[in-house]
Backbone as ProteinMPNN parsed JSONL, in Angstrom:
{"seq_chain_A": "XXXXXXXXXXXXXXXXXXXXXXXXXXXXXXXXXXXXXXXXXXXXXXXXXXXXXXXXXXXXXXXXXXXXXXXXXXXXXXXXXXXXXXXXXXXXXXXXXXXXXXXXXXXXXXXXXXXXXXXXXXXXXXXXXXXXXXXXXXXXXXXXXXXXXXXXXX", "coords_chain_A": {"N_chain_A": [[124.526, 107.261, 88.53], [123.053, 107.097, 91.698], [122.216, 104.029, 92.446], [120.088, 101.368, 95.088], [120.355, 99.211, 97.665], [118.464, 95.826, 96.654], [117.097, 95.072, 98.835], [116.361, 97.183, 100.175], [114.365, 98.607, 98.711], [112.135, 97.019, 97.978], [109.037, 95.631, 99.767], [109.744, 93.393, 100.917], [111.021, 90.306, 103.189], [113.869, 89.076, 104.146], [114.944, 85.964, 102.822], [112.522, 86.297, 101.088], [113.37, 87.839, 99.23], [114.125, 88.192, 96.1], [115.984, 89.209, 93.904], [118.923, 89.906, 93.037], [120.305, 92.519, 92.42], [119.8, 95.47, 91.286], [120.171, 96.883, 88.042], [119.971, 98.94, 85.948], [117.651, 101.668, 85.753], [115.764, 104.209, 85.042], [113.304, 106.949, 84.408], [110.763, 105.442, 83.195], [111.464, 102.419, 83.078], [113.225, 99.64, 84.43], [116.48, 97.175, 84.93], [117.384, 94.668, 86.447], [119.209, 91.732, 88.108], [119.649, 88.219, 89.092], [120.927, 85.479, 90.279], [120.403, 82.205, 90.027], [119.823, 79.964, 93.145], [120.018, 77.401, 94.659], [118.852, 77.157, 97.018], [116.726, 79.037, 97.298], [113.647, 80.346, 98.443], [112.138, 79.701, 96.669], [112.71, 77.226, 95.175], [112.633, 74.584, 93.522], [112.832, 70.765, 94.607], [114.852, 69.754, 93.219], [116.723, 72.209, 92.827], [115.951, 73.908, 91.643], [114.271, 76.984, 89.95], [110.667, 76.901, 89.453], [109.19, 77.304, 86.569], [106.542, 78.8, 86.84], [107.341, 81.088, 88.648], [108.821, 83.218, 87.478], [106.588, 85.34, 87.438], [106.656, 86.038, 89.575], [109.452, 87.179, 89.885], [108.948, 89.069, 87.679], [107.111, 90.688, 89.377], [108.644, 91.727, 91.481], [110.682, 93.055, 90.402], [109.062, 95.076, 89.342], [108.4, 96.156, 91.901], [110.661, 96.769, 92.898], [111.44, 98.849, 91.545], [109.054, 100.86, 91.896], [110.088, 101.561, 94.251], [112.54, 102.561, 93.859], [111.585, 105.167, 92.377], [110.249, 106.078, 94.65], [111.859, 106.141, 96.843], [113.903, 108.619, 95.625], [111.832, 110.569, 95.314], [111.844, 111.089, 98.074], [110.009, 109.773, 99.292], [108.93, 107.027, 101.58], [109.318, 103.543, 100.962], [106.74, 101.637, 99.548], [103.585, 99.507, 100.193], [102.418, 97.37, 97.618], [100.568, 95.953, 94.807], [99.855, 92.822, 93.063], [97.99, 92.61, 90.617], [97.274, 91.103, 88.335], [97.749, 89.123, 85.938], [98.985, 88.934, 82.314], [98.908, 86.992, 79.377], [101.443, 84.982, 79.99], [103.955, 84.104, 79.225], [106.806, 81.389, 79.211], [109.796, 79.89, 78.049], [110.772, 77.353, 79.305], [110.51, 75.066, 81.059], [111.522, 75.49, 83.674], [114.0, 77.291, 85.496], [117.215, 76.921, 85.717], [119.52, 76.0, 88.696], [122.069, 78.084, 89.323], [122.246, 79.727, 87.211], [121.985, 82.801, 85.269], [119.625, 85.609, 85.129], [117.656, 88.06, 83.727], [116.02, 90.53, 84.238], [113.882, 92.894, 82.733], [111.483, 95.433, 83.241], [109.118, 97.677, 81.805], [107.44, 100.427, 82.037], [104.211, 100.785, 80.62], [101.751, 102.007, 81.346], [101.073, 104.211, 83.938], [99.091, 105.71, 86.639], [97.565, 108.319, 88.397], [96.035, 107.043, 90.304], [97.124, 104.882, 91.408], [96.866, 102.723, 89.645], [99.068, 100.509, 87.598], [100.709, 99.289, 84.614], [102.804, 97.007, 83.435], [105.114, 95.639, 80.889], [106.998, 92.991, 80.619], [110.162, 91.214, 80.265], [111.79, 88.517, 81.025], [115.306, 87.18, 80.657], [117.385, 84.801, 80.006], [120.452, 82.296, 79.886], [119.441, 80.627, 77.452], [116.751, 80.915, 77.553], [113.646, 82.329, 77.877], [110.943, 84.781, 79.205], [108.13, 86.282, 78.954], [105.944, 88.732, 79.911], [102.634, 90.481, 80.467], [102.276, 92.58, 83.334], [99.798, 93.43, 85.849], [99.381, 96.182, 88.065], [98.694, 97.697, 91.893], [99.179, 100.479, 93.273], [98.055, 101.82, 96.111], [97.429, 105.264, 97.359], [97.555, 104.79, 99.954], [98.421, 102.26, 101.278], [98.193, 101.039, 103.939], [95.374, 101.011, 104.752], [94.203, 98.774, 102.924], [95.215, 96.61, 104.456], [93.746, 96.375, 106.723], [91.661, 94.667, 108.954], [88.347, 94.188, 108.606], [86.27, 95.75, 111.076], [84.325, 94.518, 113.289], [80.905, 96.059, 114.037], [79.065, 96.658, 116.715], [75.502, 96.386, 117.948], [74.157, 97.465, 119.744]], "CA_chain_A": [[123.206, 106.93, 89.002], [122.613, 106.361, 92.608], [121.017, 102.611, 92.709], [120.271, 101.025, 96.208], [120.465, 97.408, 97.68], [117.324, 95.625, 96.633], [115.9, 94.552, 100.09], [116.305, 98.636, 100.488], [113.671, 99.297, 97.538], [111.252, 96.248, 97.719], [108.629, 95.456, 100.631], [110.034, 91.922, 101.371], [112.406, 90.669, 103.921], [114.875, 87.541, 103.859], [114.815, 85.173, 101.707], [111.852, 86.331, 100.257], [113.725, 88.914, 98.395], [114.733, 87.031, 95.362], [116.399, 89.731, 93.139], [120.283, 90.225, 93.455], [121.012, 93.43, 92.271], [119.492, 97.161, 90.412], [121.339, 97.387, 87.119], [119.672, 100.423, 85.658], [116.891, 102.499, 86.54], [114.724, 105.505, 84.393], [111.616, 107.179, 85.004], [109.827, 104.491, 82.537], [111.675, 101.075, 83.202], [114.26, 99.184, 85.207], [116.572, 95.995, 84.609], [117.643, 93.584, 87.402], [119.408, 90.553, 87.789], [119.513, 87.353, 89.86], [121.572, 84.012, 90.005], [119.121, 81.29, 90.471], [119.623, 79.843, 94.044], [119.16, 76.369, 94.751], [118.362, 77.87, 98.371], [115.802, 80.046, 97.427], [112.508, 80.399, 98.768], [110.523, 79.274, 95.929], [113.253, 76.283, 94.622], [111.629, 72.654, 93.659], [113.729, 69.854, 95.278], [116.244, 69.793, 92.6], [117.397, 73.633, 93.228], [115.97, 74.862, 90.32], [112.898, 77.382, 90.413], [109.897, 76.77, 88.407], [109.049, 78.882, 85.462], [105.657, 80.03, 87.271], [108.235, 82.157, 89.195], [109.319, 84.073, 86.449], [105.643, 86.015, 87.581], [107.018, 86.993, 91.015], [110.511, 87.477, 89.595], [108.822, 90.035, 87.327], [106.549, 91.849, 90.06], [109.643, 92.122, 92.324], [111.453, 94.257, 89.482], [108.521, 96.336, 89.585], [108.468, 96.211, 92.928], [111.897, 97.795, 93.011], [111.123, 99.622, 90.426], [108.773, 101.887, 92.507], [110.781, 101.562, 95.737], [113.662, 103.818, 93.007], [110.566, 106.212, 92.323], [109.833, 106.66, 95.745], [113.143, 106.873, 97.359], [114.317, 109.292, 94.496], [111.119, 111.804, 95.507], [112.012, 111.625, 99.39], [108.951, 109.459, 99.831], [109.088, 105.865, 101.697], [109.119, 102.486, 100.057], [105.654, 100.973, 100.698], [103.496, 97.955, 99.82], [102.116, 97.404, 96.34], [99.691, 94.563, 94.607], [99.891, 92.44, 91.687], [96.475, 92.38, 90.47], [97.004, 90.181, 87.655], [99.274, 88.527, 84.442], [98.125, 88.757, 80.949], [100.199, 86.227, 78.531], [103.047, 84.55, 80.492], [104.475, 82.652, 78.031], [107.929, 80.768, 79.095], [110.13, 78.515, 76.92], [110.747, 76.68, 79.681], [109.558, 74.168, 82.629], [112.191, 75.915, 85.288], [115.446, 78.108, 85.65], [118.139, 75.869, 86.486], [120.259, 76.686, 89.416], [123.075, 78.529, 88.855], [121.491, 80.523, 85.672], [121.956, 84.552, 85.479], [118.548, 85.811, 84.882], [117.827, 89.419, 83.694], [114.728, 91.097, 84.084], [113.606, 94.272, 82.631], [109.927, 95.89, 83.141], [108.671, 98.908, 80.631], [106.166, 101.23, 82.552], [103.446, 101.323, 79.822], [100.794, 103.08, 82.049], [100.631, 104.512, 85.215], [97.938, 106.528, 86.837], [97.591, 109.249, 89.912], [95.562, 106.487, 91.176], [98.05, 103.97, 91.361], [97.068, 101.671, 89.092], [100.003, 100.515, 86.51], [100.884, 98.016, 83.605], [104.56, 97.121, 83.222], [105.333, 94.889, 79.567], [107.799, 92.354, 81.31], [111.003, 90.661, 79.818], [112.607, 87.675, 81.781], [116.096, 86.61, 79.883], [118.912, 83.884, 80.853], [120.855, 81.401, 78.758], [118.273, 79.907, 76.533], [115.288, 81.026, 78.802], [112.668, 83.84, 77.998], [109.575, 84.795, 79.52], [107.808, 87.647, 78.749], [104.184, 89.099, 80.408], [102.172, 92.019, 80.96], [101.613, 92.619, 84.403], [98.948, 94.679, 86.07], [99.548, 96.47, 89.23], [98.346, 98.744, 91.952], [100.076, 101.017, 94.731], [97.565, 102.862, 96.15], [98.051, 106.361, 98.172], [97.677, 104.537, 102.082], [98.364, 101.061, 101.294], [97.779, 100.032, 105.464], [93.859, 100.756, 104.538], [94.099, 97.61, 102.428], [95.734, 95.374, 105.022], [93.207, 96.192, 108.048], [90.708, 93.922, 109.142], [87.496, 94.74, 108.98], [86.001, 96.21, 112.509], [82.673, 94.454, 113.659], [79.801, 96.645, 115.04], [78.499, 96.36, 117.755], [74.736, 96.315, 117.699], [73.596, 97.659, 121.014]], "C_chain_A": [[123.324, 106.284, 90.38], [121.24, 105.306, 92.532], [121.475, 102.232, 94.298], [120.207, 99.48, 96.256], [118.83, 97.723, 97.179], [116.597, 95.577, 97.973], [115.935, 96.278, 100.811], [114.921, 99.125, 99.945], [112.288, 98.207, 97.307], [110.488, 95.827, 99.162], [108.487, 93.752, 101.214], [111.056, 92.114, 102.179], [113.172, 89.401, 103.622], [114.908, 86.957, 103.188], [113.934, 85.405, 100.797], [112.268, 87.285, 99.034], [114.733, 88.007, 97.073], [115.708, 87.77, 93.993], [117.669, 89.519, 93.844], [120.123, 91.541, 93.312], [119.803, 94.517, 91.195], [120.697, 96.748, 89.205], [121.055, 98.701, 86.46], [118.31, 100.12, 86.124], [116.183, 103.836, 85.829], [113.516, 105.46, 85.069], [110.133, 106.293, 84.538], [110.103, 102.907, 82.52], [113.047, 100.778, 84.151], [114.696, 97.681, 84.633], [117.157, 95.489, 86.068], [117.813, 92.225, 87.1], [119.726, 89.658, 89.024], [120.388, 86.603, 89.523], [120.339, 82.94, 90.527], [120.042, 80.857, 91.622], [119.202, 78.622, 94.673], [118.769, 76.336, 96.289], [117.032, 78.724, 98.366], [114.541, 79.422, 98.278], [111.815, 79.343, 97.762], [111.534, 78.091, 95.469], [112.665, 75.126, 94.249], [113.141, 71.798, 94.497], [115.159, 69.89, 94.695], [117.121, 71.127, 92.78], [116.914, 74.715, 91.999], [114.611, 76.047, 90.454], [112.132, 77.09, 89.263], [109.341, 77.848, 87.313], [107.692, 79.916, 85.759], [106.311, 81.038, 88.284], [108.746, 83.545, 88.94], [108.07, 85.806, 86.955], [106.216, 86.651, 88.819], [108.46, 87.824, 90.635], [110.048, 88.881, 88.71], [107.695, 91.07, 88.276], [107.991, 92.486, 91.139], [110.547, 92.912, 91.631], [110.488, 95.389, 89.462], [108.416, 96.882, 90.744], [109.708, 97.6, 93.444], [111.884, 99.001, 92.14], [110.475, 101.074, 91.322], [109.367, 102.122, 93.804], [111.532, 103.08, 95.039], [112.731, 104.706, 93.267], [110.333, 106.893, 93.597], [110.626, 107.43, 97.027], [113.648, 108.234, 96.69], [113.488, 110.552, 94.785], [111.459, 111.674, 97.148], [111.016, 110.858, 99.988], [109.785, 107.438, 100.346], [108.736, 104.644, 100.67], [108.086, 101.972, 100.668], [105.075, 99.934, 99.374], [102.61, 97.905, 98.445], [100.954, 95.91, 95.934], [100.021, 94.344, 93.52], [98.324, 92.05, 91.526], [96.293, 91.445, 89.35], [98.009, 90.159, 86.422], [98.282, 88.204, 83.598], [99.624, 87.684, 80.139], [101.098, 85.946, 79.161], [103.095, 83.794, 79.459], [106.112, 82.727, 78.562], [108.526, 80.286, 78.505], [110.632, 77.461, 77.714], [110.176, 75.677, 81.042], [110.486, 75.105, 83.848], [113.541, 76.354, 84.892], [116.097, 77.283, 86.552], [119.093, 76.498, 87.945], [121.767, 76.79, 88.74], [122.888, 80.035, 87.732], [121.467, 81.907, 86.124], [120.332, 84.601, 85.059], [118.57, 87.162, 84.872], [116.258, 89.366, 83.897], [114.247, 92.32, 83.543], [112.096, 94.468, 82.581], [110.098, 97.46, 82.937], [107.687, 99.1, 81.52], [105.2, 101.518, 81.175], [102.027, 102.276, 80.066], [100.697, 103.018, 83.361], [99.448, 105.894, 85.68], [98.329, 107.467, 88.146], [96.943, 108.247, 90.824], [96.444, 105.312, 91.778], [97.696, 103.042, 90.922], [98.265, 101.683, 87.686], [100.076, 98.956, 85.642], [101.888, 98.521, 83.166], [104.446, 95.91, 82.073], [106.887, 93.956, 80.328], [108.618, 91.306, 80.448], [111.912, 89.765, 80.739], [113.947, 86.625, 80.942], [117.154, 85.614, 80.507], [119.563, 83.2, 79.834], [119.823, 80.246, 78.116], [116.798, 79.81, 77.24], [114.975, 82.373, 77.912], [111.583, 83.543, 78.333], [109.202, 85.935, 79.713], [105.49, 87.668, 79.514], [104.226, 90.436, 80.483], [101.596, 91.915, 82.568], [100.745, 93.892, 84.982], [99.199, 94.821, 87.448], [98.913, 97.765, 90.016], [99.05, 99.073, 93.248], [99.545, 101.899, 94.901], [98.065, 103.693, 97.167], [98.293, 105.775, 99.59], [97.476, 103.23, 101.846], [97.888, 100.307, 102.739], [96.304, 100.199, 105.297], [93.81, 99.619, 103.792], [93.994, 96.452, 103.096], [94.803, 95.584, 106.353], [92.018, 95.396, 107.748], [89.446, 94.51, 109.183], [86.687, 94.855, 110.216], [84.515, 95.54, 112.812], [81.897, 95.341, 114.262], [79.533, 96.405, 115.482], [76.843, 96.544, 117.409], [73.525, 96.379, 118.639], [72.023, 98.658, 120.658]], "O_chain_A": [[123.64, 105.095, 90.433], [120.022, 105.483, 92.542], [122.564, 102.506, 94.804], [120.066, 98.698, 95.315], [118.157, 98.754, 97.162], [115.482, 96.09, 98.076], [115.508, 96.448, 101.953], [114.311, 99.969, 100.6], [111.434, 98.559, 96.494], [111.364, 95.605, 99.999], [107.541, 93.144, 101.713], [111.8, 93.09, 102.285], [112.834, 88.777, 102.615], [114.917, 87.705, 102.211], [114.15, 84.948, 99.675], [111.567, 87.436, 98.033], [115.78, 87.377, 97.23], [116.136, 87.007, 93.127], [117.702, 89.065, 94.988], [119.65, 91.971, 94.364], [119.05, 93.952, 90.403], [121.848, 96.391, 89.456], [121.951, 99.545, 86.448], [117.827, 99.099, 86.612], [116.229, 104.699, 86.705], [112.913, 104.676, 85.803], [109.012, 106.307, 85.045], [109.253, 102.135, 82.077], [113.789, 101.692, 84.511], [113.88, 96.964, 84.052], [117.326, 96.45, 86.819], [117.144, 91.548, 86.319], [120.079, 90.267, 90.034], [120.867, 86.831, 88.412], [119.529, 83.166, 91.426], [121.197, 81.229, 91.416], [118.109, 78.625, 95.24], [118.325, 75.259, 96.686], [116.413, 79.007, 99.393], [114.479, 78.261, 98.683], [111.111, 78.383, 98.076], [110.589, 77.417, 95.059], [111.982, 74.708, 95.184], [114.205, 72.325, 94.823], [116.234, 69.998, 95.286], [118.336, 70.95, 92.875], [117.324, 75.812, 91.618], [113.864, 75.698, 91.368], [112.675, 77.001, 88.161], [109.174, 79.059, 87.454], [107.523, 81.072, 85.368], [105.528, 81.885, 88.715], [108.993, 84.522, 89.647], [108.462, 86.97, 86.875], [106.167, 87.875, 88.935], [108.603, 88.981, 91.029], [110.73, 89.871, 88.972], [107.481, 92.201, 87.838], [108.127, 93.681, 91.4], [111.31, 93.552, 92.356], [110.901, 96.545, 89.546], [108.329, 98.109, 90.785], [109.653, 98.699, 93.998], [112.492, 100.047, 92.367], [111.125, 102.112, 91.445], [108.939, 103.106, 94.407], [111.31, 104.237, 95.398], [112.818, 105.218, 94.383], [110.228, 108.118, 93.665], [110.43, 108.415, 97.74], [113.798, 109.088, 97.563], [114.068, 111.625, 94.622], [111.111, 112.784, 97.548], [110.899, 111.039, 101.2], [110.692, 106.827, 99.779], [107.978, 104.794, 99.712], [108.069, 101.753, 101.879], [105.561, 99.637, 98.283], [101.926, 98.929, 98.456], [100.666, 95.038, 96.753], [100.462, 95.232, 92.791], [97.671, 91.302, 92.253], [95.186, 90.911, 89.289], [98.831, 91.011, 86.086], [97.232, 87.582, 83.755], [100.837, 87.714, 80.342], [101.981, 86.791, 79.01], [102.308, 82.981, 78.975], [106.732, 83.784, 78.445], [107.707, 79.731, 77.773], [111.014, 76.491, 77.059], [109.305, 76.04, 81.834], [109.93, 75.321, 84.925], [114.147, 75.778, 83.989], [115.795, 76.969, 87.703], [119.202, 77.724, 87.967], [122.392, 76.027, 88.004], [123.49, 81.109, 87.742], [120.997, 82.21, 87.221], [119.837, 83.547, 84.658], [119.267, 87.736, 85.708], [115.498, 88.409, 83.749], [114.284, 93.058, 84.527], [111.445, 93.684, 81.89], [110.825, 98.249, 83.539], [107.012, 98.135, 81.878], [105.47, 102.579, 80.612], [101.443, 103.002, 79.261], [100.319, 102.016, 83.968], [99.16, 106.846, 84.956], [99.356, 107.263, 88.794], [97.138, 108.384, 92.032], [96.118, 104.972, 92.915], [98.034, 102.062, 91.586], [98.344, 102.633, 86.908], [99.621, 97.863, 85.982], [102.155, 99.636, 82.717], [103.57, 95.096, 82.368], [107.872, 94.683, 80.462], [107.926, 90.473, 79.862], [112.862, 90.365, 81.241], [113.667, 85.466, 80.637], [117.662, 85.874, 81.597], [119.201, 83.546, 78.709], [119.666, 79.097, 78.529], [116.023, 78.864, 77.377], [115.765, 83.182, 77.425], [111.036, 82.473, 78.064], [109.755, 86.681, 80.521], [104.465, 86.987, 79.5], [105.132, 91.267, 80.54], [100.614, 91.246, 82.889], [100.939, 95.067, 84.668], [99.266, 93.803, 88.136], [98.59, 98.759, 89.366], [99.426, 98.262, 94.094], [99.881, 102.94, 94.335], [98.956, 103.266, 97.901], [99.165, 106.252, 100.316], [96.355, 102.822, 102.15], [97.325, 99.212, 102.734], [95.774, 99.246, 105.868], [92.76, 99.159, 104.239], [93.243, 95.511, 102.836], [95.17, 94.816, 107.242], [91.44, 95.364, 106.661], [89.406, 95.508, 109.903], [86.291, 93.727, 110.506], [83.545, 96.224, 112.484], [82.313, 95.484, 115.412], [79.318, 95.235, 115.166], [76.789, 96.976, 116.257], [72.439, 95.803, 118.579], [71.286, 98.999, 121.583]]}, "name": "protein", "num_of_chains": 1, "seq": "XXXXXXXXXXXXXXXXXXXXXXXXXXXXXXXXXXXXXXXXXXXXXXXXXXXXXXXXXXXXXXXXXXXXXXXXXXXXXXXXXXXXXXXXXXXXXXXXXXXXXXXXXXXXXXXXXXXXXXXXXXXXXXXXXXXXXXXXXXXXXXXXXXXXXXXXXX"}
């Protein structure tokens, strides 16, 4: 199985890219794993990240997730939304630094339109956090990100 770096497959750059590594890869799910980071981006003071993290930690697997999909058809990696989290439930306050962390996200529906819902598994040594996330990647994502144009009114 050709897998690629992450910051290849996800629309982040530097630090914000908080995955390590692709471990597998199908047409219906992906797993990925991290070391926590007491450098990261999102860290609290102590080095640890907080467990509302676990939510970005699981869009950024989907993230990569369709980067695979897109590379894989010849098409570019482009920009995506999280539209919303059903049930996070954690067992804990924060992922310590140091801590492996797995991730795996289940494609349970995707559309032609690009909306999708991935069933999300976040595992480490005595950590889980599981959600459903809802997402969308539509066909010309830069129509999203433009400003809207004032009229003139001559």
């Amino acid at each position: 199985m050709n897998l690629w770096p992450v910051a290849e497959l996800v629309p982040h750059a530097g630090n914000m890219v908080l995955l390590d590594e692709v471990l597998s890869c199908d047409t219906e799910a992906i797993e990925v794993r991290l070391v926590v980071r007491p450098d990261s981006l999102l860290s609290d003071s102590d080095g640890n990240l907080p467990a509302w993290s676990g939510i970005e930690l699981m869009a950024q697997a989907i993230a990569a997730f369709a980067g695979i999909q897109a590379k894989r058809a010849g098409q570019p990696v482009e920009l995506g939304f999280l539209l919303g989290t059903r049930k996070y439930a954690c067992n804990v306050e924060r992922f310590p630094a140091g801590s492996e962390l797995r991730i795996r996200a289940l494609c349970s529906l995707q559309d032609e339109n690009g909306m999708g819902v991935f069933e999300c598994h976040l595992d480490g040594p005595a950590i889980h956090a599981e959600a459903r996330l809802n997402v969308f990647r539509p066909p010309q994502p830069a129509v999203y990100l433009q400003e809207p144009q004032e009229q003139s009114h001559d």
